[in-house]
N, C-alpha and C positions, 0 to 999 in steps of 0.2 A: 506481396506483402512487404512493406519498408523491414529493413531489420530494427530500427528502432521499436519498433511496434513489435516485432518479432521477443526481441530482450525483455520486453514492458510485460507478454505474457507470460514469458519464460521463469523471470521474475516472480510474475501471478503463481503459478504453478507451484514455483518450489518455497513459495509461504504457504501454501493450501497444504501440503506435504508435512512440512514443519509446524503447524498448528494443527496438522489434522481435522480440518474443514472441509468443509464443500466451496465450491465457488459461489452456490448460492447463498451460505451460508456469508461470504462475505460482503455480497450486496443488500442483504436484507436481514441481519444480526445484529444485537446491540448486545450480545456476551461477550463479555469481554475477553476472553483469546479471540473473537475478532473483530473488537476492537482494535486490539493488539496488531493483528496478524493485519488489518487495515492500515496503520501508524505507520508501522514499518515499509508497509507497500511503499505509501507515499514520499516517508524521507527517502529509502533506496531510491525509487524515481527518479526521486528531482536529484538527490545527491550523484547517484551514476552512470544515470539514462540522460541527464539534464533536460526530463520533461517539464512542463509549468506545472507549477500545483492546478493550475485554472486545467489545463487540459487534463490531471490523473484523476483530479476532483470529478470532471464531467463522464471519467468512464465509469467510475464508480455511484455515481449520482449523488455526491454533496453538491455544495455552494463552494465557493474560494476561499470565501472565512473558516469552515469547519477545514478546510485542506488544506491549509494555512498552521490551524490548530494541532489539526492531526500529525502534520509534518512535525513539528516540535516533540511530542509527544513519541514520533515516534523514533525523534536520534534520542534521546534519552531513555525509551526503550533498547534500543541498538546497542547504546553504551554499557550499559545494564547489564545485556546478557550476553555482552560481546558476539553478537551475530556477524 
């Protein structure tokens, strides 16, 4: 397994921790802690895995526009709560 991909779940993991979710719960929830705890995935990502939004988008199963969105959404959640 690359280690990027390795950080990318690592990552996964310790927002599912920190929101107290399921992993299922983040593929297939529109509650907003995960929401939330989706946002964040995606700006972390790209901000310090430097994954594309196109490919965290496609693990997660958005489009690029919502990963796009999300991303946004989610450094202003970041900022927020100083994660």
């Amino acid at each position: 397994m690359d280690n990027h991909f390795h950080l990318l779940l690592e990552t996964l993991d310790k927002l599912i921790f920190y929101y107290n979710i399921t992993k299922d719960d983040l593929f297939n929830s529109r509650v907003k802690e995960v929401r939330e705890a989706r946002n964040v995935f995606l700006y972390m990502s790209n901000r310090y895995l430097k994954k594309s939004l196109t490919e965290v988008g496609k693990l997660l199963g958005i489009k690029q526009a919502a990963s796009s969105l999300g991303y946004r959404r989610g450094l202003e959640i970041f900022k927020e709560n100083g994660l």
